[in-house]
TORBALO-496966 format. One record per residue (C-alpha): z, y, x. Coordinates in steps of 0.1 Angstrom, whole numbers, plus 5000, padded with zeros to 4 digits. Layout:
N
ZYX;...
This chain:
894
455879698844;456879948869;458079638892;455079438890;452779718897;454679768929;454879368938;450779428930;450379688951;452079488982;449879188978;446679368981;447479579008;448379269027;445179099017;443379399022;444779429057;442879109070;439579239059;439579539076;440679339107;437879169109;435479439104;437179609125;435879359153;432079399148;429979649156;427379829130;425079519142;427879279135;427679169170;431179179189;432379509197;433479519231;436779559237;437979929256;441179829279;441880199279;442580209240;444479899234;447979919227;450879729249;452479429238;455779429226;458279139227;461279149205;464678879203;464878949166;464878569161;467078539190;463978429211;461978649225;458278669203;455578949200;456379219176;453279149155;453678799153;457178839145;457778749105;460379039100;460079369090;461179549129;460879889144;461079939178;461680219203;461080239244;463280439265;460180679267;460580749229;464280809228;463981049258;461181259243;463181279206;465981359223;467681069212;471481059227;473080829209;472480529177;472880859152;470381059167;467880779158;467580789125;464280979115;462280719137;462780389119;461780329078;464680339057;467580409079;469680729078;473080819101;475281049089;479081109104;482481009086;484281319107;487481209101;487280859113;484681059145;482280699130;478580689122;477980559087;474280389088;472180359061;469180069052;466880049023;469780199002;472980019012;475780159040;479380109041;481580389031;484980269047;484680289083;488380259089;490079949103;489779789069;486279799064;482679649079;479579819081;476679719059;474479779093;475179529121;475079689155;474279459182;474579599221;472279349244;472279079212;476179069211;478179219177;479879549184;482179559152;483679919155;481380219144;482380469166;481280229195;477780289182;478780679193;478180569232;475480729253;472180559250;470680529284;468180349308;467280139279;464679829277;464479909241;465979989207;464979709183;465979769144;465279509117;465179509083;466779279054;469379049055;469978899084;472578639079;471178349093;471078459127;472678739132;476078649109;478978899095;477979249078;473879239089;473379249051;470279459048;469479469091;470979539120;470079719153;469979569186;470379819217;469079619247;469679769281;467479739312;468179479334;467979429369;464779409389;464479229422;461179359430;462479649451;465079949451;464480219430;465980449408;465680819384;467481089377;467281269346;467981669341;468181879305;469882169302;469182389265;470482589238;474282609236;475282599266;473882209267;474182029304;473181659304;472381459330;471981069336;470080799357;469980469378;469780279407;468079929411;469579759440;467979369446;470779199469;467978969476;465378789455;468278599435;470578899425;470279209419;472379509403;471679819381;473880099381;473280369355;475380649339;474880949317;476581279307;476181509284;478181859275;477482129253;479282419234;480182439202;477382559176;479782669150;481183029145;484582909151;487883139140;491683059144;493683189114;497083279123;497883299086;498182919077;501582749071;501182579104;500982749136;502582539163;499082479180;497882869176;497983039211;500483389212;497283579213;496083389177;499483489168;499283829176;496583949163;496284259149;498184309113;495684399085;498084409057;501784379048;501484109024;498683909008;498084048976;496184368988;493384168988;492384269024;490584049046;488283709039;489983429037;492183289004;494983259032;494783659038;494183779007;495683518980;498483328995;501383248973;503783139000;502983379023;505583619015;508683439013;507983169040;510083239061;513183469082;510983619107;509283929083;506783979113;505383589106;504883699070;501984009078;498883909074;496483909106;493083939119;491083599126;490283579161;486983369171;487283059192;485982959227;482482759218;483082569246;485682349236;485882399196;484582169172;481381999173;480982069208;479881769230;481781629266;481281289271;480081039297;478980679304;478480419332;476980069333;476979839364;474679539351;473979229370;470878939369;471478649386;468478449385;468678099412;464677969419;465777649416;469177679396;467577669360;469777949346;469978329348;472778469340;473078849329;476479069332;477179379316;480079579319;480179989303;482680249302;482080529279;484580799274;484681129248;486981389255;485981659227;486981899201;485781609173;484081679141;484581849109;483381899075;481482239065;480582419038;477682399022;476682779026;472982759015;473782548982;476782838973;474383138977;474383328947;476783158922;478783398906;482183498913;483783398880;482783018891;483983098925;481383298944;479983228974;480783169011;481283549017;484183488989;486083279012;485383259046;483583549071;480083529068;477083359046;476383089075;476782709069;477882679105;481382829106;485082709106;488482899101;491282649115;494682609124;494582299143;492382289172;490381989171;490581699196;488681349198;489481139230;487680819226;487680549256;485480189249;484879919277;482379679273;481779389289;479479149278;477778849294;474678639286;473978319301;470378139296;470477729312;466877509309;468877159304;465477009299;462177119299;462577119264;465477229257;467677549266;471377589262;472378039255;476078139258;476778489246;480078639252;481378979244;484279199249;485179499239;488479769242;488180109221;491480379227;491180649203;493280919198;492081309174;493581619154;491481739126;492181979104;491481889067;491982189045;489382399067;491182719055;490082719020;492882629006;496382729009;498082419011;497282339046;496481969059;495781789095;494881429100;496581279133;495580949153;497880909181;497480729214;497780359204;495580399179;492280159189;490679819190;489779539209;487579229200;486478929215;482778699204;481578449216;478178219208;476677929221;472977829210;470877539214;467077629213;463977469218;461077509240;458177719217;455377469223;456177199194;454977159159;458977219153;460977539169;464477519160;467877689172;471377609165;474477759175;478277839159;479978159165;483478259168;484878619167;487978789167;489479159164;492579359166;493179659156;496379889155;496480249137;498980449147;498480839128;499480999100;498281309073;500381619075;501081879050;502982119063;504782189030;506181909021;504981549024;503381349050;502280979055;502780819083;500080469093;501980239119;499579889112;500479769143;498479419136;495279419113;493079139129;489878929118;488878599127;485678479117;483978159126;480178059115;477777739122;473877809119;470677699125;466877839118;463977649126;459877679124;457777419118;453677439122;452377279088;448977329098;447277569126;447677859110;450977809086;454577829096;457277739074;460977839082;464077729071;468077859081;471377849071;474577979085;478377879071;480678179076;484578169073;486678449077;490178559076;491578909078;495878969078;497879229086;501279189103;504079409103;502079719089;504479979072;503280359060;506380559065;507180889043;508681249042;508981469021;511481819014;513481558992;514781299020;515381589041;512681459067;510681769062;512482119072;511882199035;510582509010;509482809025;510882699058;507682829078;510183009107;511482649111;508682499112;507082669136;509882629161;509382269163;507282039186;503781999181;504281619180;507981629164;506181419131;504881199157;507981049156;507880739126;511980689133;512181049114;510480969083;512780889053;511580579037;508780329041;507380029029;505679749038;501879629035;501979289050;498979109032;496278829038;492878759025;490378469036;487078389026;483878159034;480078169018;477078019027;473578149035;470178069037;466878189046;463378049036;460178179050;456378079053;454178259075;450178249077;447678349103;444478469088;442778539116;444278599150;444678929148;446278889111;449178729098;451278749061;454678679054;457278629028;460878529029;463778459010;466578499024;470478599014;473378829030;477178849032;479979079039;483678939035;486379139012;489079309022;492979319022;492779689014;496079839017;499379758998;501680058988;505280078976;506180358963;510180418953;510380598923;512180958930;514680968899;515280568892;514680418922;512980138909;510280058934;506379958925;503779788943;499879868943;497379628961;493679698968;492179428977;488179408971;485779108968;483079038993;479579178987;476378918984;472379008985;469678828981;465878978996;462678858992;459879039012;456279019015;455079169045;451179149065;450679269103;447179379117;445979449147;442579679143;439579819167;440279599192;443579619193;444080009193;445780009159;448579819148;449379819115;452479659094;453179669059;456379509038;457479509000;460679438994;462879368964;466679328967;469779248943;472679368954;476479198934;479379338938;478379628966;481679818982;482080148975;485080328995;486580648984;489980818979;491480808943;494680718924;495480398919;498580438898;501280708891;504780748902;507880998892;508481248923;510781508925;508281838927;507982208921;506882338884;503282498888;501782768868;498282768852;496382868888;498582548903;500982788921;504782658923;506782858902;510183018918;513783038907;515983338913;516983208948;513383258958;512982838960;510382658942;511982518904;511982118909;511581868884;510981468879;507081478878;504381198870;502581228906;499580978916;499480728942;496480868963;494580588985;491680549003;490280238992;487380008981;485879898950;482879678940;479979808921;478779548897;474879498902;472379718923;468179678925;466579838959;462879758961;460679968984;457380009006;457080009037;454080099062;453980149097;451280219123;450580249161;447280409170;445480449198;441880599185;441180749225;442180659256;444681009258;445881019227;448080829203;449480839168;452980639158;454880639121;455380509089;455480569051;458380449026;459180418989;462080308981;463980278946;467580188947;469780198916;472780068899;471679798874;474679708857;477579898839;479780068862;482780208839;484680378866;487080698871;484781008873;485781138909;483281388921;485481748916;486781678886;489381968891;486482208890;484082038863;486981978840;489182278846;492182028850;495282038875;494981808904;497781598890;495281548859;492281508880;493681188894;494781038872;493780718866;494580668830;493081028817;490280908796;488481268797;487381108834;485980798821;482180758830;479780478834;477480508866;474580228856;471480418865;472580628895;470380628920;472480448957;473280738981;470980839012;467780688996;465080928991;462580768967;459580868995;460180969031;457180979062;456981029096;453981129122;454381149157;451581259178;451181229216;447881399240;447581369277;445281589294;443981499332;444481789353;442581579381;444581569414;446781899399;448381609376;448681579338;450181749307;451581559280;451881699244;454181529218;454381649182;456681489156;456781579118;459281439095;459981449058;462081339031;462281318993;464881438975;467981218978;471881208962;474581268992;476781008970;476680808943;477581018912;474681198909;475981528894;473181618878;472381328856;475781338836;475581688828;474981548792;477081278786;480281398808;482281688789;482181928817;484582258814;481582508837;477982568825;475182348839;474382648863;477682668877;477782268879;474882248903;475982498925;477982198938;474981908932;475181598949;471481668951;469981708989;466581858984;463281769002;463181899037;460481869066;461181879099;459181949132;460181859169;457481929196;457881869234;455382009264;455281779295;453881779330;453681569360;451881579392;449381299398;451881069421;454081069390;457481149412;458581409389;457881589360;459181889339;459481909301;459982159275;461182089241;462382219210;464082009180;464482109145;461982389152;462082519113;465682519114;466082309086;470082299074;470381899067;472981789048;474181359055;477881359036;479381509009;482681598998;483281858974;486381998961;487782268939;484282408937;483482378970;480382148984;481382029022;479881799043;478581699076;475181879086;472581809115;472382049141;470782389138;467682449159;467982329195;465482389227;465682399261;464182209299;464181869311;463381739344;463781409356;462681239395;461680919404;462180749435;
């Protein structure tokens, strides 16, 4: 009943739309109103059907933003966009330094080598298949367009619920000119971009353009001297001053100064084994600080009498930061008790979200080259041939540490130089002219990619995997077509269909091992050892004891279709509803063999995952109102969602290990020679891989508006409800904290066969999809007469409560025999409350519009917004937006 009330609800506002349109036309003496030029609102062409149409006569639910937009919201990069389109949410995967998008509901969890986002990201209408490319600086841009449901047809692999198409400006040959673009704000932000338009002549012209941005870290950084690790500390980290003798006088306010087990008989050097002060890091280059850049040379070559233009593109963009990691959740800890672990002033320095105690200094270096090329030939007058070609080169190279300090086992994640990606697409289309009763495009697509991971985990202690996947590559080959044919005068049907094939392999791949038992690792205890080697002495793969090998293959093909009619009520009026399908390709995962300590006996453990399908239909109306000063577009959707990948880390089997005894607090247990007792121990097989959720249901609302009611003001935004849940049983391993929930050892936590962790998920509600979220921008120019003008922007946005993931803590608290109370449970709650948020900006130019000068503030409540979550041994973490940030902007044309 629920469902049909909302399918109800979607008809008549799209039949009440037309109504309004046409009263909207007539005065209060039904006679023509007469139209004011000052009021109506700009027309806006869009490719999303690879053509280029009008936004409102465009049968697709689209948002789009100008370059004016994303400079005023501050908008830097594809993550920072989230908040202006329905639906869409961008949080960061910090290890992998990798945007993870979300759409009505659905994202993509792996964001390694081995996955595809759920998101297609498309730079000037070519595929850009790694994430972190979506990181690059976004700059003197025609215009960010982002569409809604499948788009499989046209737009091919992993555009399963949209995809978002960043289309730069191109050339002009109508004279030379150019900007440049000034900010400068809180922590210690310097940013500065611009370009130059230079016509050769009235054939060719270039575009140069570049951007930079840098800014200090807004974290309350601290090295800790006291981790196993210290290689990477500087002598003054080292020396700090000495707070206590040992680590069991409960001085300091860190576990690592006041509870560390190892500390005491780590080592030969007694002066390593005192317990020292923290000492805060330089902001400037400690993690989450900002230092990157960008360049783009673009060229148009358009002949009068040549029939073709051809557009080139080629972009550098380069990040040479301290990277990203995950925080604690500060605010959601306030207040628990500390017999279920207390609160951030337990562990760490201070009660603030936005701190870190490391060991290893964080570094991202991230280099992509783009080069892309579009080539547009009239063969007839009827008939055009497009050739789309793309390349693109990503280096990437980051230390991270994992552990954060709140844990003594320590932990750093490594990717070394040779670790990166390079791809190569390429389309050629066939398209019609747009006059005839039938428009039609055709085309086939071919893609490849190569990627090589080179890196590996470290714990300091003992073991430590090395990733040399020299050769993990995807070829992928589709043939579509789409085409719309008038019925009548007013009614459009459309029909498409696209074959994709696609094979993924990996060649020569191995993950290498050490541990204290194949003498690769100095050993127990051996922290003066340790700390006399290399940083990069585990760089090394020829050092590791033992590896195996994950050479593995996987191909698959699936087919695609899309079926659409399209009515114009009036002309200001047109409805819409499609059906239409999506499809992402499974994976090879990774294949592990793991050598059994004590027999020898080696087993093998595959993770290979099934492609996920979706089918949408949508119902959708756009109006234009008041003589065109109000646009308004409304969509229902309703989406079924089979066999949906999820990515986590988990055990996938078990394996005897030679390892140290523990007592009850998980502490190894020594012998009389001071070394840890070792025994043959049942240890799990920990992976990161994918499964597939059986069945998921997202239907939603969506309503968006662009009003002009005066000639000075204006008012953009939208509305959403959205309902996204999982529809069939899910009997999975429970995996959110169960060391905490259950009270269990992590060797019992993972384990894939304890039955205390079995749960079934059917009814969670999909991550990142608050069931109502809105948005209200509001603009105001005031005419200052020959002094100039003042701009006012004011944006407002809000959001429902949402889960961070997909367990939804808080509605098993019944059926999942938790150890803790309910209290101390959602202390940890994968629960993000409702949060406003208000961004305003002041602007003003003189009346020859050469320059102008801005003020701005984002976040202005301070809101502490939490995007990921991963929370262990009582501990929420996760990645957080920023803190409140203002400062100036100027920019100059010329």
């Amino acid at each position: 009943m629920y469902k049909l009330n909302a399918i109800t609800l979607a008809m008549l506002m799209a039949g009440a739309m037309p109504v309004i349109a046409e009263q909207s036309g007539t005065d209060n003496d039904n006679q023509p109103a007469v139209a004011e030029n000052d009021r109506v609102i700009e027309v806006i062409s869009v490719t999303a059907t690879k053509r280029r149409t009008k936004l409102m006569e465009t049968p697709v639910a689209i948002s789009v933003l100008s370059e004016e937009q994303l400079r005023q919201s501050g908008i830097h990069s594809i993550k920072d966009m989230a908040d202006l389109v329905p639906g869409l949410d961008i949080s960061m995967a910090t290890d992998q330094a990798a945007p993870v998008i979300t759409m009505r509901g659905v994202r993509s969890t792996n964001i390694t080598e081995l996955g595809d986002p759920a998101v297609g990201v498309h730079l000037d209408g070519i595929y850009s298949p790694r994430m972190q490319g979506a990181l690059a600086l976004m700059y003197d841009v025609e215009r960010v367009e982002a569409l809604r449901g499948p788009q499989g047809t046209l737009f091919g692999r992993n555009s399963t619920v949209g995809s978002i198409n960043v289309l730069s400006a191109k050339p002009d040959f109508s004279g030379t000119f150019g900007n440049l673009n000034l900010e400068a704000g809180r922590f210690n932000t310097r940013s500065a971009g611009g370009f130059l338009n230079l016509p050769v002549n009235d054939e060719f012209a270039i575009r140069i353009a570049a951007k930079g941005l840098k800014r200090d870290s807004y974290l309350e950084g601290y090295w800790d001297p006291n981790q196993y690790d210290t290689r990477r500390l500087s002598p003054e980290v080292l020396n700090a001053p000495v707070i206590s003798e040992n680590s069991y006088q409960g001085i300091g306010s860190t576990v690592t100064q006041r509870e560390n087990w190892w500390i005491d008989s780590a080592g030969t050097d007694p002066e390593a084994q005192r317990v020292r002060a923290l000492t805060p890091a330089d902001k400037k280059d400690f993690y989450h600080n900002a230092n990157e850049y960008s360049f783009r040379i673009s060229a148009l070559w358009q002949p009068h009498h040549g029939r073709f233009t051809n557009h080139t593109v080629f972009q550098q963009y380069s990040n040479n930061s301290g990277g990203t990691l995950d925080l604690v959740n500060c605010d959601q800890l306030r207040g628990r008790a500390d017999e279920f672990g207390g609160d951030c002033a337990s562990f760490l320095p201070s009660d603030n979200t936005y701190q870190a105690v490391v060991n290893v200094p964080g570094e991202l270096k991230l280099d992509i080259t783009y080069l892309r090329n579009n080539l547009n030939v009239d063969l007839t007058d009827e008939l055009s041939l497009v050739w789309q070609l793309g390349y693109e080169n990503m280096d990437r190279s980051s230390a991270q540490d994992s552990e954060v300090g709140l844990d003594p086992w320590d932990g750093a994640i490594y990717f070394l130089k040779g670790t990166g990606a390079q791809s190569y697409s390429t389309e050629l289309q066939l398209q019609s002219d747009e006059f005839g009763d039938l428009v039609w495009i055709a085309g086939v697509n071919y893609f490849f990619e190569k990627t090589s991971t080179l890196g590996y985990y470290d714990n300091p202690m003992d073991d430590k995997a090395f990733w040399d996947q020299p050769d993990r590559s995807t070829k992928a080959y589709a043939l579509f077509g789409q085409g719309t044919y008038k019925i009548t005068d007013n009614l459009h049907g459309t029909l498409g269909y696209r074959y994709s094939n696609e094979t993924k392999q990996d060649k020569g791949g191995r993950t290498y091992r050490c541990t204290n038992a194949d003498g690769c690792a100095p050993g127990w205890f051996n922290r003066t050892v340790l700390s006399n080697l290399p940083v990069d002495y585990f760089h090394d793969s020829s050092l590791y004891g033992s590896y195996f090998e994950n050479d593995n293959k996987g191909q698959w093909s699936n087919h695609d279709f899309r079926l659409g009619l399209d009515y114009n009520l009036s002309l200001d009026t047109m409805l819409y509803t499609y059906l239409a399908s999506g499809f992402k390709a499974g994976g090879i995962g990774d294949v592990f063999e793991v050598v059994n300590d004590r027999t020898g006996e080696v087993s093998r453990f595959e993770t290979q995952f099934d492609p996920e399908q979706v089918i949408t239909w949508e119902l959708g109306a756009k109006s234009s109102f008041f003589d065109n000063s109000l646009n308004l577009q409304a969509a229902f959707f309703y989406t079924d969602y089979t066999d949906m990948q999820y990515a986590s880390v988990g055990s996938i089997g078990n394996v005897e290990r030679l390892s140290p005894v523990e007592d009850e607090n998980g502490n190894p247990i020594l012998g009389d020679d001071g070394q840890p007792i070792l025994e043959f121990r049942n240890r799990p097989v920990i992976a990161y891989f994918t499964q597939n959720v059986p069945d998921a249901v997202i239907k939603g609302l969506e309503l968006e508006f662009d009003w002009k009611p005066y000639p000075s003001g204006r008012f953009t935004g939208y509305a959403t409800w959205t309902h996204a849940r999982i529809t069939k049983d899910w009997i999975t391993k429970w995996d959110y904290d169960p060391e905490y929930l259950f009270n269990l050892t992590y060797e019992d936590s993972i384990d894939p066969e304890n039955t205390l962790l079995t749960t079934n998920l059917k009814g969670n509600d999909l991550a990142m999809t608050p069931r109502f979220s809105a948005n209200l921008s509001y603009t105001h120019s005031v005419d200052l007469g020959r002094f100039g003008h003042v701009h006012g922007w004011f944006n407002w946005n809000w959001k429902a409560s949402s889960y961070t993931t997909i367990w939804n803590l808080d509605k098993h608290l019944d059926d999942m025999d938790f150890v803790v109370p309910d209290e101390a449970a959602l202390y940890i709650s994968d629960k993000r409350g409702a949060y406003s948020m208000l961004n305003a900006a002041l602007k003003y130019e003189p009346q020859s519009q050469v320059w102008y000068a801005e003020v701005f503030v984002s976040n202005a409540t301070n809101e502490l917004v939490q995007y990921w979550n991963n929370t262990g041994k009582g501990i929420p973490k996760g990645s957080f937006g920023m803190p409140r940030h203002y400062g100036i902007r100027a920019g100059f044309n010329f």
